[in-house]
Every structure is written in C-alpha cells, then in structure tokens.
C-alpha positions as CSV (number, residue, x, y, z in Angstrom):
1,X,123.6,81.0,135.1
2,X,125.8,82.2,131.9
3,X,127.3,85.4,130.8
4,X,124.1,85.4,128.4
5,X,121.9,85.3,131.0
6,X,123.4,88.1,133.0
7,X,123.7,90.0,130.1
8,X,119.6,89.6,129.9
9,X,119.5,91.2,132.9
10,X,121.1,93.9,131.7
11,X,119.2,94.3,128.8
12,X,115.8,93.7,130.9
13,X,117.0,96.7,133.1
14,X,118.4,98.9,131.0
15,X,121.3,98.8,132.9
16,X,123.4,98.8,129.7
17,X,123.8,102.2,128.2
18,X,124.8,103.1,124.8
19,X,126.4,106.8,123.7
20,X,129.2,108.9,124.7
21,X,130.4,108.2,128.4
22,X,133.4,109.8,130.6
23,X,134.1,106.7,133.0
24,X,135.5,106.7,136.1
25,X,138.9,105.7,135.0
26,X,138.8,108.9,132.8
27,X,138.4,106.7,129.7
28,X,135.5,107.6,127.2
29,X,133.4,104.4,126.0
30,X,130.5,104.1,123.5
31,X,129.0,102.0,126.3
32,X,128.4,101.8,130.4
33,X,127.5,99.5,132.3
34,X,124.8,101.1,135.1
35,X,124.7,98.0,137.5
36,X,122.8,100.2,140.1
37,X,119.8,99.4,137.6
38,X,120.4,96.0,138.4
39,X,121.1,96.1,141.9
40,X,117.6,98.1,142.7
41,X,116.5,94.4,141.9
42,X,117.0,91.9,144.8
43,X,116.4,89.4,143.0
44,X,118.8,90.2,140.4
45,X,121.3,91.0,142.8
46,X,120.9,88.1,144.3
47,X,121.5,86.1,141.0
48,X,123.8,87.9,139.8
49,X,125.9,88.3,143.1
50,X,125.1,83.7,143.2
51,X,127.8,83.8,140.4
52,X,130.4,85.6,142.4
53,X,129.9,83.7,146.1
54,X,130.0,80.2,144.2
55,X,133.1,80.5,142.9
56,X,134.6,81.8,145.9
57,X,133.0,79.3,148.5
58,X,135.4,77.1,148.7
59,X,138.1,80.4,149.8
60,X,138.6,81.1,153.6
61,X,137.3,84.5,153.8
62,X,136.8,86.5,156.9
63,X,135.3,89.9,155.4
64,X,134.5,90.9,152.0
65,X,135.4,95.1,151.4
66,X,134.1,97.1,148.6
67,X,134.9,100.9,147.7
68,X,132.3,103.3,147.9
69,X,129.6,104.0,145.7
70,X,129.4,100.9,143.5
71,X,131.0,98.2,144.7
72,X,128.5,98.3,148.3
73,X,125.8,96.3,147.6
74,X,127.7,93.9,145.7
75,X,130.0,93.6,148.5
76,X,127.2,93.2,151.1
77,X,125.4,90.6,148.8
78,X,128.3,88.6,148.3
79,X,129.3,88.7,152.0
80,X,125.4,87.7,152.7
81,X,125.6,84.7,150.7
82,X,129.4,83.4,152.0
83,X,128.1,84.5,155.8
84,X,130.7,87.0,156.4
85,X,131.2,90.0,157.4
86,X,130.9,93.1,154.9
87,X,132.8,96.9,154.6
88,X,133.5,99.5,152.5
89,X,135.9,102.0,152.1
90,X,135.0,105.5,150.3
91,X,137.1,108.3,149.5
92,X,138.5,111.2,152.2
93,X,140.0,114.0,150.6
94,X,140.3,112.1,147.5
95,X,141.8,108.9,148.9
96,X,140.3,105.8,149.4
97,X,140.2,105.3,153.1
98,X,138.3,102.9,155.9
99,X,136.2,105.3,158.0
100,X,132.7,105.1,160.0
101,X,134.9,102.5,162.4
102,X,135.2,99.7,160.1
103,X,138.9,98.2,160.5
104,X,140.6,95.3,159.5
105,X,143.2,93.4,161.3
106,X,146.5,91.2,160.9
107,X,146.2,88.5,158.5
108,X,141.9,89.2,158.2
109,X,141.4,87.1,155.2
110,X,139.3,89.6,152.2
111,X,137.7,89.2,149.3
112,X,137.5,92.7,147.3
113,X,134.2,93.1,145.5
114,X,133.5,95.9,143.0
115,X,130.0,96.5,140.2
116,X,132.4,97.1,137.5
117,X,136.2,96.5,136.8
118,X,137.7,98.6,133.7
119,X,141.1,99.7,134.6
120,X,140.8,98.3,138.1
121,X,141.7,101.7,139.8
122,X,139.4,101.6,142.6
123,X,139.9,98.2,143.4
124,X,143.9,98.5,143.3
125,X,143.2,101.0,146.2
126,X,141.1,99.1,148.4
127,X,143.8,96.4,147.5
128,X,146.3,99.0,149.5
129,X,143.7,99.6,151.9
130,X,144.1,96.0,152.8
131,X,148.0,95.6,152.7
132,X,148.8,98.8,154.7
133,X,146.2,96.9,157.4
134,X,148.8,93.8,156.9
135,X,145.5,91.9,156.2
136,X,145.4,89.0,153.6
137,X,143.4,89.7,149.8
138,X,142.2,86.5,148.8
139,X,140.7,87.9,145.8
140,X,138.7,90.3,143.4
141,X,134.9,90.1,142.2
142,X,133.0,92.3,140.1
143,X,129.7,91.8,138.2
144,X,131.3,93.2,135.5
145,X,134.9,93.1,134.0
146,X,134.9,95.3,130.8
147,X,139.0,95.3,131.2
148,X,139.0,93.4,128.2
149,X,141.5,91.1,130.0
150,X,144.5,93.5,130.7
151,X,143.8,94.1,134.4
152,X,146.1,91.7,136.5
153,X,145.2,92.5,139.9
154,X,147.4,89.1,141.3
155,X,144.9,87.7,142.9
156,X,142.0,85.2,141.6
157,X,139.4,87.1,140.1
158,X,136.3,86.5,138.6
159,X,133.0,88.2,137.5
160,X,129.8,87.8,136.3
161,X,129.7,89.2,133.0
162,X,133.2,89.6,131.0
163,X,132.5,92.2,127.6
164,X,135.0,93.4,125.4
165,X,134.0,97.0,125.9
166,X,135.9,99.3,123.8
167,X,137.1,102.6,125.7
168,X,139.7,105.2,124.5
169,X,141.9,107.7,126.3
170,X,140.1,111.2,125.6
171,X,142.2,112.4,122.6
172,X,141.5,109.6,120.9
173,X,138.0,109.2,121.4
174,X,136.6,108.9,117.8
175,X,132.9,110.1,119.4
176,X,134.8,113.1,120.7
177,X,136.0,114.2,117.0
178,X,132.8,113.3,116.0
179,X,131.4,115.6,118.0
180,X,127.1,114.0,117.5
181,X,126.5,112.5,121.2
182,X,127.1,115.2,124.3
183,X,129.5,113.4,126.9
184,X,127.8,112.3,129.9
185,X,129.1,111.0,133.2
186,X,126.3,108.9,134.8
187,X,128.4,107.5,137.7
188,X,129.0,108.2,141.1
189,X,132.6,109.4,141.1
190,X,133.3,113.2,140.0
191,X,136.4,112.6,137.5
192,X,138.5,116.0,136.5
C-alpha cells in the first residue's frame, strides 16, 4: 500500500477536513486529519494499521501503548496484528497517566502508537509514561505524521501517511486575520 493509497482512504471517508481548525497542539491548520472516520472502518483500519505492524515486525515488542482518545484503536490494531499486548494511557487531572490497572514493568519492550503526530506532544508524554516505568520504547507509529519532518522523538518512527500540513501558532494564523471560516475544534482533547 502507498501514501496515495492511504490518502484514498482518506478522501473515500471524508476523514480529511478542510477550513479553520484549533488542533490539539494549540496550532491552527487549514486542514485536519479526522482518522476516527477511518478507523469506524475495520477494514481500513486494518490496512491502514498493515503499514505500521510491517515495518515494526521484525522489533522485539512486548506491548504496544497509546494515549487516550486517538491513538486507541490504532494501538489495539497494531498490537492485534504483532500479537501483543495493548494499553493506553489518558489524561488525570490534565496529565497523561496509566490508570484502569494497566502497568508496565522493567525493561517491557513498547512500541508507542498515536492517529496523528503534529508536534508530537501526546506521544512525548506517553514516551515519559514509559521511562518513569523504567520500561524500554522501541519506537513511535502513527497513521499520520503532518510534523512536516521536525518531530525527533529518538526513536524509529514511522507512519502511514506523511503530508506537509501547514499549521501556524494562533497570531499568525492568516485564516484568523481573515476572519471568513469560524474556528472549530473537532477533536477529542479540550485545548485552552
């Protein structure tokens, strides 16, 4: 499968947005990616989740953790098709924290898996999460990495679908000054 043909599923889901969006990073972007449209889709998940498990086959994994919302089912996915175990971690308080009993141990070998990778915030904390436990990160995964290459998260990484997605720190958001499209914030994350 190519980045064309993910990119298709995008398109065939309309999981690709275009207008005036507040992301999760706090950033503001002309475009967002809405991989939950995808991932209602087993069989697109599946596909598109095929990409991330190959390249990471040949790693020794023992668990694969995602943060909470996004990052689940493409956690659990590409756990399902590597055979190992899956977690998330979600937010307490406003930090990103293991609950419901899921725990890792010393030297637990983890592959972090995310939907979408712009500044990599949520994936540097679960990155944390995964240190402080004095476990192993093997690498990152995400279906999408719109970090337009400037994320380093020192660890292999790859994704599905990389897009030079332009995004802009709020004052200089030209749709802001522009002031046509209302701002919208269509993910799961409340941002201030």
């Amino acid at each position: 499968m190519t980045e064309k043909d993910v990119l298709d599923i995008f398109l065939k889901t309309d999981a690709l947005l275009e207008g005036h969006f507040l992301l999760t990073s706090g950033r503001h972007s002309n475009q967002y990616f809405q991989c939950a449209k995808i991932l209602q889709y087993p069989e697109y998940t599946s596909v598109v989740c095929s990409i991330l498990s190959d390249y990471y086959k040949s790693f020794e994994i023992d668990t694969v953790i995602a943060p909470a919302m996004g990052g689940i089912i493409v956690g659990y996915e590409v756990a399902r098709q590597l055979g190992k175990k899956s977690i998330f971690s979600e937010r307490e308080n406003n930090i990103m924290t293991l609950r419901r009993g899921f725990t890792l141990s010393e030297n637990e070998k983890v592959l972090v898996c995310e939907d979408v990778v712009t500044t990599g915030g949520s994936v540097f904390e679960v990155i944390e999460i995964v240190k402080n436990s004095r476990a192993e990160v093997i690498g990152v995964a995400s279906i999408v990495d719109r970090s337009n290459g400037k994320v380093d998260f020192g660890y292999p990484f790859k994704s599905s679908l990389k897009l030079d997605a332009v995004s802009y720190i709020e004052n200089e958001c030209p749709l802001c000054k522009e002031n046509k499209l209302p701002l919208v914030k269509p993910g799961s994350r409340k941002v201030n």
